[in-house]
SELUMNU-818632 format. One record per residue: residue number from 1; residue in three letters; chain; x, y, z of N, C-alpha, C, O in turn. Coordinates in steps of 0.02 Angstrom, whole numbers. Atoms other than C-alpha are relative to their C-alpha. Layout:
BEGIN
   num   residu   chaine   n.east   n.north     n.up   ca.east   ca.north    ca.up   c.east   c.north     c.up   o.east   o.north     o.up
   NUM      ALA        A        X         Y        Z         X          Y        Z        X         Y        Z        X         Y        Z
...
//
This chain:
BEGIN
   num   residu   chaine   n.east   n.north     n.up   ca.east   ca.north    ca.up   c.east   c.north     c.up   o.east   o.north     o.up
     1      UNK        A       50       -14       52      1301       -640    -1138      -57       -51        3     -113       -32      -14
     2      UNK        A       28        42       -7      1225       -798    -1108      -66         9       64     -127        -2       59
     3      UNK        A       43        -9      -39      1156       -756     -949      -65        76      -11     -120        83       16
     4      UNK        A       23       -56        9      1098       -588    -1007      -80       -45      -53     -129       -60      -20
     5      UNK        A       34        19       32       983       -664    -1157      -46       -72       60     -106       -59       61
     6      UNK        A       48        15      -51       903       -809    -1008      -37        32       30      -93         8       41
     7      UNK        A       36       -38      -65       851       -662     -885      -38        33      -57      -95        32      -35
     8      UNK        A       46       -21       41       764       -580    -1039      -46       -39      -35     -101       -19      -54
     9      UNK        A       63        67        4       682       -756    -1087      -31        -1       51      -91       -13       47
    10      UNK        A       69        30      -54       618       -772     -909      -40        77       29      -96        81       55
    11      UNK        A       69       -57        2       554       -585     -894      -52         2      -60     -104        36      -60
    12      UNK        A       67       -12       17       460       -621    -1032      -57       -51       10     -116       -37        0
    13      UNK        A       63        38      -51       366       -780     -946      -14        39       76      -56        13      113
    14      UNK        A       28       -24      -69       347       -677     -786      -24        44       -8      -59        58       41
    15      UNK        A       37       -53        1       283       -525     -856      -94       -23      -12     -140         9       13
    16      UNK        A       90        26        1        94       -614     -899      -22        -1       77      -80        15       88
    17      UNK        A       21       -12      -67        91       -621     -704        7        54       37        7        58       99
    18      UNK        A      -24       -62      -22       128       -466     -681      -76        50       17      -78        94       60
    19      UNK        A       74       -11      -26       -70       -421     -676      -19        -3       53      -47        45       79
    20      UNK        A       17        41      -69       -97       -528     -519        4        53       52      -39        78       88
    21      UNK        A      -40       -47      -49        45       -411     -429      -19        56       -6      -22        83       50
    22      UNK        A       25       -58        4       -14       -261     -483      -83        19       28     -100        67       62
    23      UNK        A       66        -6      -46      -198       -282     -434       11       -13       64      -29        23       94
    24      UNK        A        7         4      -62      -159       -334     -265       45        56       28       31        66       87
    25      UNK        A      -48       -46      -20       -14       -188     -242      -68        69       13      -84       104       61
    26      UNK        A       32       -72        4      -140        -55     -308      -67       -12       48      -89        31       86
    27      UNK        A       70        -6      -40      -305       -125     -230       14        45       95       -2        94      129
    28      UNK        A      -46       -34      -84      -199       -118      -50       13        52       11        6        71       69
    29      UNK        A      -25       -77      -11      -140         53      -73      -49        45      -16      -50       101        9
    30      UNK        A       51       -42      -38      -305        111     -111      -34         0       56      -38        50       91
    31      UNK        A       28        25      -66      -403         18       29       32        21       52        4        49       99
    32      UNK        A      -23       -22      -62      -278         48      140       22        82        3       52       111       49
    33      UNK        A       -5       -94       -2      -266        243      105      -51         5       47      -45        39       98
    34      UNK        A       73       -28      -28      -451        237      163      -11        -5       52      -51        24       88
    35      UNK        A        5        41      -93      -426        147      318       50        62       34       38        92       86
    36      UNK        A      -56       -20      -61      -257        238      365      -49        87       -1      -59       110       55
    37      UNK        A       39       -62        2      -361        413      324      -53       -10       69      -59        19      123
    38      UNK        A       60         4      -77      -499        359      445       42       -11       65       19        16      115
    39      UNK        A      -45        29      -46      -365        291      562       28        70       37       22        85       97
    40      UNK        A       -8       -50      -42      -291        456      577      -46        48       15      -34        80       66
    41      UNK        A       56       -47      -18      -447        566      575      -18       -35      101      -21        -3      154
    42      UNK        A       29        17      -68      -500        446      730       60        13       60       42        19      119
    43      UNK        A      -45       -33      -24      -325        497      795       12        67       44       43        77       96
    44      UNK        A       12       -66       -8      -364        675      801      -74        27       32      -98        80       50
    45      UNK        A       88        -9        1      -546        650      829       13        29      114       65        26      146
    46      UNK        A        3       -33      -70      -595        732     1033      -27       -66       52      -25       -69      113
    47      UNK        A       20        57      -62      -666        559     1099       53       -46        2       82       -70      -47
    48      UNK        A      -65        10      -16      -534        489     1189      -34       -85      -25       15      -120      -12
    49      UNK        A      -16        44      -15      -609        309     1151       33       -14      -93       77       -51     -114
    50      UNK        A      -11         6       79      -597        322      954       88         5       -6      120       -22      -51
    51      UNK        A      -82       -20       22      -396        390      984       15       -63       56       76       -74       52
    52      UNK        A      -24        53      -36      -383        237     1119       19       -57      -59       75       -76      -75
    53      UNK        A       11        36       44      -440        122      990       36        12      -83       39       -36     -121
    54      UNK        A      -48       -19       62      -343        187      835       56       -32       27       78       -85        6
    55      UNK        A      -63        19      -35      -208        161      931       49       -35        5      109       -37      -10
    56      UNK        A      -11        76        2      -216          0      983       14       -26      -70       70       -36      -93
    57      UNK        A      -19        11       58      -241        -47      823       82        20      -68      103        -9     -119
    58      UNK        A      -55       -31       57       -91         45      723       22       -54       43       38      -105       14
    59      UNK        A      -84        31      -22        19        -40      856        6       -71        8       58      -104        8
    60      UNK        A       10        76       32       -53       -208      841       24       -21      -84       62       -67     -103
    61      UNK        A      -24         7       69       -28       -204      663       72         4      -12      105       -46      -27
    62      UNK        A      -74       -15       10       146       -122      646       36       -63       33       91       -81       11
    63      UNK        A      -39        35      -15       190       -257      750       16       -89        0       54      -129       27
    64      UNK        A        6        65       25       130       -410      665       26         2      -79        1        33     -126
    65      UNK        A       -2         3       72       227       -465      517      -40       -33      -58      -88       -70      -45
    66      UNK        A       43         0       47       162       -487      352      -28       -63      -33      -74       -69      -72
    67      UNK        A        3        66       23       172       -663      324      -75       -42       50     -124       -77       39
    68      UNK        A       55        31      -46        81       -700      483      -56        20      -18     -104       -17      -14
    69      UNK        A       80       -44       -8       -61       -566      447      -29       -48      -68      -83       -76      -61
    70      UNK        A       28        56       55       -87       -677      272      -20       -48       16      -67       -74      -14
    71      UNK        A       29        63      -29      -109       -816      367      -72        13       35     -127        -3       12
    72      UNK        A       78       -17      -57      -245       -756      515      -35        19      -45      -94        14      -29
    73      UNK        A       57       -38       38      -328       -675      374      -19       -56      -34      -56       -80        9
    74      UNK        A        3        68       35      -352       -830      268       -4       -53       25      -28      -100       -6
    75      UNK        A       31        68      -63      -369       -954      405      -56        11       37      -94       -33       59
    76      UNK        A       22       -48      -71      -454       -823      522      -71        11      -36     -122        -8       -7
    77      UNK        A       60       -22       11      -589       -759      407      -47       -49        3     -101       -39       31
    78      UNK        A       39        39       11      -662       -902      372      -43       -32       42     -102       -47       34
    79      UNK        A       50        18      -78      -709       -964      550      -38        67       -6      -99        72      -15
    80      UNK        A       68       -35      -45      -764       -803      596      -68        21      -38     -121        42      -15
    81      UNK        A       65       -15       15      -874       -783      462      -59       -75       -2     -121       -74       -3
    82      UNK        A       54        53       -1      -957       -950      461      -22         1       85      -79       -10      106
    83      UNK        A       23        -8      -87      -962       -931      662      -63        24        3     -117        -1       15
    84      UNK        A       32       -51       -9     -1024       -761      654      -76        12      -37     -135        22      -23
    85      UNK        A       61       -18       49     -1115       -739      512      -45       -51      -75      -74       -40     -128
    86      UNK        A       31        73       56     -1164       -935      434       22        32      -58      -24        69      -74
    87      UNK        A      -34       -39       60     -1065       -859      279       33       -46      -31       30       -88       14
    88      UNK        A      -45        54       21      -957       -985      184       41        28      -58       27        17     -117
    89      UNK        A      -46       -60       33      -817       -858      115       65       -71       -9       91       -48      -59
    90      UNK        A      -27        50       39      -695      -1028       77        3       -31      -73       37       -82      -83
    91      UNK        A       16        -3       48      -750      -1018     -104       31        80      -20        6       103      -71
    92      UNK        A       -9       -47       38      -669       -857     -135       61        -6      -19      100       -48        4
    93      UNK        A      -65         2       11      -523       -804     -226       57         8       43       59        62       73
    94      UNK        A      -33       -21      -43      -372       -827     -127       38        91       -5       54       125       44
    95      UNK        A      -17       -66       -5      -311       -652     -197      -44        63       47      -17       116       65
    96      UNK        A       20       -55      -43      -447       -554      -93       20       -30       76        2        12      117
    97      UNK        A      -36         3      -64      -370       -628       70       61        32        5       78        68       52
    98      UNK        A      -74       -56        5      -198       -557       16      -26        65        6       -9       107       48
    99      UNK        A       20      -120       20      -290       -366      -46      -14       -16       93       24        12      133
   100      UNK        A       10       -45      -55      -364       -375      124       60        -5       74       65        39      117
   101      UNK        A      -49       -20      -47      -223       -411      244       32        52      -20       34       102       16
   102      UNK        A      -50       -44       21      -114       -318      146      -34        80       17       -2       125       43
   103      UNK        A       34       -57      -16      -249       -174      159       34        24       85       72        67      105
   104      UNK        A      -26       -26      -83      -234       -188      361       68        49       -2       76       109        5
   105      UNK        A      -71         5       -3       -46       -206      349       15        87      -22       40       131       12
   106      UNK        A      -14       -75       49       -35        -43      228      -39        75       56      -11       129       52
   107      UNK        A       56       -43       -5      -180         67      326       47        12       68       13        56       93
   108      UNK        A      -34        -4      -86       -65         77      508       41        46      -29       19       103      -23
   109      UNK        A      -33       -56       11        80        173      429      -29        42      -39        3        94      -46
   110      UNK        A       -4       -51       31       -11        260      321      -52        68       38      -58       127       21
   111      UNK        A       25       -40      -50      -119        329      465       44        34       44       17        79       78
   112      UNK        A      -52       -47      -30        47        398      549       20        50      -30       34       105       -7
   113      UNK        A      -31       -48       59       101        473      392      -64        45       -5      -46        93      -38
   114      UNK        A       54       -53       16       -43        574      378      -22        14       52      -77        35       35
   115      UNK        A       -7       -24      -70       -57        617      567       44        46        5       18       100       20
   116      UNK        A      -20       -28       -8        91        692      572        4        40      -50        9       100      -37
   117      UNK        A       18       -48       68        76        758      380      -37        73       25      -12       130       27
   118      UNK        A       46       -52      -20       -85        859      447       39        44       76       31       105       74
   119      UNK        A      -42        -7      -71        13        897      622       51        60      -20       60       104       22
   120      UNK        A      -50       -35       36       138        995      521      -35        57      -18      -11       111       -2
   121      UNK        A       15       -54       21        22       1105      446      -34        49       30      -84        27       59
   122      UNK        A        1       -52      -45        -4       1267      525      -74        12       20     -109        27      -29
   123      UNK        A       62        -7      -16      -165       1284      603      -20        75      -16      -56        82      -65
   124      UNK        A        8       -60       37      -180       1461      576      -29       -13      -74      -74        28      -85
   125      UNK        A       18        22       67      -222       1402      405      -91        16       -9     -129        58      -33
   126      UNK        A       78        -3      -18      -393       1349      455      -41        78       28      -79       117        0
   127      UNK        A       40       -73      -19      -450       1497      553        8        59      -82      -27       105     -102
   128      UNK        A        1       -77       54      -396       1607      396      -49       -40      -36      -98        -7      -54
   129      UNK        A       64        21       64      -510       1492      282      -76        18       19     -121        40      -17
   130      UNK        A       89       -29      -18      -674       1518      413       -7        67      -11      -54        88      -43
   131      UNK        A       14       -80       -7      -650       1703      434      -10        10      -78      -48        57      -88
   132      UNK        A        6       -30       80      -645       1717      224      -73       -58       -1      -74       -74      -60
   133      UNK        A       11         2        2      -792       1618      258      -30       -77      -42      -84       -85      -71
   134      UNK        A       -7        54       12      -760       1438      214      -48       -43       44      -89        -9       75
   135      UNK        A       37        57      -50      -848       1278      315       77       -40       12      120       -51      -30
   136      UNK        A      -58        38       -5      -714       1182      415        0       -51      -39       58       -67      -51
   137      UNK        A      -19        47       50      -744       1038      293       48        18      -61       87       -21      -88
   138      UNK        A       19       -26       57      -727       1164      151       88        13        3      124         3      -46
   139      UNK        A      -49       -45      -18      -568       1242      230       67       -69       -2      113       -72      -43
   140      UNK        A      -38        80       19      -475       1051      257        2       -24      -90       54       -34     -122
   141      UNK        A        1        38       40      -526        984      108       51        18      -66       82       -17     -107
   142      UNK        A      -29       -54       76      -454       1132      -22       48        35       22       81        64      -21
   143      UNK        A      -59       -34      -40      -327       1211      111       70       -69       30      127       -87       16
   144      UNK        A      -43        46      -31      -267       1082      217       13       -73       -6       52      -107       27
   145      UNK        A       -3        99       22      -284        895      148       65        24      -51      122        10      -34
   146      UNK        A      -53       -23       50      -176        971       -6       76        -6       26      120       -49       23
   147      UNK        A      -84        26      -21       -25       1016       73       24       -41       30       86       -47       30
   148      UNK        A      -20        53      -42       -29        873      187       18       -52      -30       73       -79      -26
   149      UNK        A      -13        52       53       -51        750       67       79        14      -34      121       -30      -29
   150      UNK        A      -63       -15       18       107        843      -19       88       -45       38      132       -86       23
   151      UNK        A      -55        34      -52       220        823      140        3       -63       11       57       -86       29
   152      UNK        A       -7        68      -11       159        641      154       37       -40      -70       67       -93      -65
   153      UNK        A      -20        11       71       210        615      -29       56       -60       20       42      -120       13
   154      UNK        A      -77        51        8       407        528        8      -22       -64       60      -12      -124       56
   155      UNK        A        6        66      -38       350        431      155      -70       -35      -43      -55       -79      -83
   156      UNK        A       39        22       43       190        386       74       37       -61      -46       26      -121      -36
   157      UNK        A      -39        34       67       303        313      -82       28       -54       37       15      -113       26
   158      UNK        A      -33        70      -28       409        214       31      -40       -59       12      -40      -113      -17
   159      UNK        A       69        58       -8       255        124      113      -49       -36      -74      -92       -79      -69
   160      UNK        A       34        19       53       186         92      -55       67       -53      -21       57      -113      -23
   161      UNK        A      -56        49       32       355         10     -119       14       -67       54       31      -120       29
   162      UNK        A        3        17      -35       357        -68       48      -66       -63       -3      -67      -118       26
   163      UNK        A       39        39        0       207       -144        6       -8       -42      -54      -41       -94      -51
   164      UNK        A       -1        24       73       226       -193     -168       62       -69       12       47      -125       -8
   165      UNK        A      -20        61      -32       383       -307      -86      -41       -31       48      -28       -91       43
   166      UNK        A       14        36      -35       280       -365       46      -56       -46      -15      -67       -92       24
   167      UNK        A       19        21       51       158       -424      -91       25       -66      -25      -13      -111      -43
   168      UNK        A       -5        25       27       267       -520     -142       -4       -90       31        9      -143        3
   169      UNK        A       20        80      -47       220       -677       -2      -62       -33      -36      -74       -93      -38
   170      UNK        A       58        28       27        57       -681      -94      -11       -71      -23      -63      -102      -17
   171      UNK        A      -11        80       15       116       -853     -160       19       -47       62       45      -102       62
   172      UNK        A       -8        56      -51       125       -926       -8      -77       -24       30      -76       -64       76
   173      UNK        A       40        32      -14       -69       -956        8      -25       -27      -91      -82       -28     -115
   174      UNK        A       36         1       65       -72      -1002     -179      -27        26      -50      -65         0      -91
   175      UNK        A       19       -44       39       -92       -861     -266       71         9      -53      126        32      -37
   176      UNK        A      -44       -17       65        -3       -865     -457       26        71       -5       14       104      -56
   177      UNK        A      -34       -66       28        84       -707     -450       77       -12      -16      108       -65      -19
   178      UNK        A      -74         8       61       263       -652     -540       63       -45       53      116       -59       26
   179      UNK        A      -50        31      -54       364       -748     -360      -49       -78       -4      -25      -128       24
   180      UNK        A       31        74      -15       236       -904     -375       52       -39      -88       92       -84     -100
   181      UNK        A      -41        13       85       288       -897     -590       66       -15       14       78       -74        2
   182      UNK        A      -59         6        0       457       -887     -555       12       -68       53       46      -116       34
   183      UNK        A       -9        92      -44       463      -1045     -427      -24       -45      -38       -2      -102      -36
   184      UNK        A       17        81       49       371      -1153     -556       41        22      -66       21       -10     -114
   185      UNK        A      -36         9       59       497      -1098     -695       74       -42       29      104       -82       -7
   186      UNK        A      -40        31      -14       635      -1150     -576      -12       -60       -1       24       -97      -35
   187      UNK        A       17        64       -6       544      -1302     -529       -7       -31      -67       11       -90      -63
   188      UNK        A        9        20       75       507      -1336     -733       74        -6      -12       74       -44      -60
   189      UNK        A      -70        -6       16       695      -1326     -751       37       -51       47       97       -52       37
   190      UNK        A      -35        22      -42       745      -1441     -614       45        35       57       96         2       64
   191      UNK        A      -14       -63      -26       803      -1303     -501       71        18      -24      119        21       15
   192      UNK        A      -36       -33       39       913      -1238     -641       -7        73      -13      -64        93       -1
   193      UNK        A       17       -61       16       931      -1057     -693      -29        26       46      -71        67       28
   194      UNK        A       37       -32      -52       874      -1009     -518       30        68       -7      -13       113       -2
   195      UNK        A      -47       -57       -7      1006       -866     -527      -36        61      -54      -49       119      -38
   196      UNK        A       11       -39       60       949       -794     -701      -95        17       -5     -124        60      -38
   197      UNK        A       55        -9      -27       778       -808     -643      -48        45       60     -106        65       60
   198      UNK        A       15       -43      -68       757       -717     -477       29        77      -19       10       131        3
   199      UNK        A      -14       -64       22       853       -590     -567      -35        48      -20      -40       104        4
   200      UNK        A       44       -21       45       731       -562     -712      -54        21       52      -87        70       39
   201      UNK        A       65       -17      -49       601       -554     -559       12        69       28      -32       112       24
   202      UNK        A      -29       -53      -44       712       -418     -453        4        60      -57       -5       117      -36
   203      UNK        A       26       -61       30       701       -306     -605      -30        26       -3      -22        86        2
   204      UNK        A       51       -16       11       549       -303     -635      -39        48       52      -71        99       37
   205      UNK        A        0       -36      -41       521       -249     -468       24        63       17       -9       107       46
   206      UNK        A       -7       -52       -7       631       -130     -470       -8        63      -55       18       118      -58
   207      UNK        A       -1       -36       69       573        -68     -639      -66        37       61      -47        85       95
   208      UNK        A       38       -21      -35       415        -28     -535        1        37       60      -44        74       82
   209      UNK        A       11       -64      -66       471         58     -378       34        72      -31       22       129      -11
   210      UNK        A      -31       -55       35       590        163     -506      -88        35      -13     -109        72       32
   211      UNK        A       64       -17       26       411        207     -581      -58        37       47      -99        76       23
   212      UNK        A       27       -10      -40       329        238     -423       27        90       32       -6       141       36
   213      UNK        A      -49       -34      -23       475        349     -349        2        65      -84        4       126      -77
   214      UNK        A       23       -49       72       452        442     -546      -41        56       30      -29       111       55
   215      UNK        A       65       -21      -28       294        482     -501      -26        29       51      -79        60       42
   216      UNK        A      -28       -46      -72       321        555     -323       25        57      -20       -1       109        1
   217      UNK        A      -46       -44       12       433        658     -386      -34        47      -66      -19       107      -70
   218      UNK        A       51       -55       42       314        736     -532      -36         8       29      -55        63        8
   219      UNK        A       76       -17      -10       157        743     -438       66        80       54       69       141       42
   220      UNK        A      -45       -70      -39       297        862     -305       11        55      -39       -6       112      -21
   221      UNK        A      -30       -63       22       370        964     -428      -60        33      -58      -49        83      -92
   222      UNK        A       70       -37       11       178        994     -500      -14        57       49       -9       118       40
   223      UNK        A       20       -34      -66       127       1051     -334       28        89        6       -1       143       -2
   224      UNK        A      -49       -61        7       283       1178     -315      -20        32      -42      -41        86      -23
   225      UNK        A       12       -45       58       245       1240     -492      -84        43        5      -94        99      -18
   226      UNK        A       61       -27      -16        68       1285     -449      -13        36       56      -66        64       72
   227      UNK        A      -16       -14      -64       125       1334     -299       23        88      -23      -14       136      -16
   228      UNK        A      -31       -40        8       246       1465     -356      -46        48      -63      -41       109      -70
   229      UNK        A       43       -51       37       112       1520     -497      -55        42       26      -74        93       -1
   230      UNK        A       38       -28      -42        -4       1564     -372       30        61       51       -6       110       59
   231      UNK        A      -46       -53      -30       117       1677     -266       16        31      -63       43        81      -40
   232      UNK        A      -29       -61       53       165       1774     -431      -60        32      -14      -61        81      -52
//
């Protein structure tokens, strides 16, 4: 009982940081939608150097972990922009070095997932949208992005939860988020209550991928329902 009433004292000092984590989870997973979207369009695209170059890239990425990419990005930018571009980006918040690795990091799988998403869906599709007189933009955008997006839905989710832990290094260039909080409550304690502490953290987290994984699972069984109202 004892321990129960601690882990509910220290989620409620870790929830005020709970902002931090959430802007850098959500910024990443939009940014990196936008990237992995262009990533696979250049995938599919007919010039072989744009699908060379995608490429490379996904498989560079996928195969640098996440800790490192925080680093080069946060060590890395800074030369190259004072190199490149006399810039002096060392004055910024360390949280936009996290959003933007994490962006990279996020934008590689989610350019597979939506490669093969679109890959899935029946081409036939398209031709029926021109002949009724659509524009191939017109015909993707309201035919075929839809259900793709659908099918990408569960992997999608994973990579997002995927990223929301991998988030959680952010405190390793100094950035106060709910894993930096929770090391200075241990450290405030003498590294006491580490146990009842990391706990209160691991909830929270998983209060949030529960929430995520929710949310997957309604936007799906929307879809279906509009789905099946349209066939009746």
């Amino acid at each position: 009982m004892e321990n129960i009433k601690l882990i509910i004292n220290f989620l409620g000092q870790l929830l005020p940081a709970i902002n931090i984590t959430l802007i850098v989870s959500v910024s990443s997973i939009v940014l990196g939608s936008l990237l992995g979207l262009g990533l696979a369009a250049a995938k599919q695209s007919q010039s072989i150097i744009l699908r060379v170059l995608s490429s490379i890239y996904v498989s560079v990425i996928r195969a640098t972990p996440s800790i490192i990419m925080i680093f080069v990005v946060y060590y890395g930018m800074p030369l190259l922009f004072s190199g490149w571009l006399h810039i002096n980006i060392e004055g910024w918040n360390r949280m936009y070095f996290v959003i933007i690795a994490l962006t990279l990091l996020f934008s590689a799988p989610v350019s597979e997932i939506m490669r093969s998403a679109y890959e899935s869906i029946s081409k036939g599709q398209m031709e029926a949208g021109l002949m009724v007189g659509m524009t191939p933009f017109q015909t993707f955008y309201r035919i075929l992005l839809p259900q793709a997006f659908v099918v990408a839905l569960p992997n999608f989710a994973n990579s997002a939860i995927n990223l929301l832990k991998e988030g959680a290094l952010t405190f390793t260039i100094g950035v106060v988020d709910m894993v930096a909080k929770a090391q200075m409550i241990v450290a405030n304690n003498s590294g006491g209550y580490a146990w009842q502490t990391y706990c209160a953290l691991a909830l929270i987290y998983w209060v949030i991928s529960l929430a995520i994984d929710k949310g997957v699972t309604l936007v799906e069984k929307s879809y279906q329902a509009k789905r099946k109202t349209i066939a009746a």
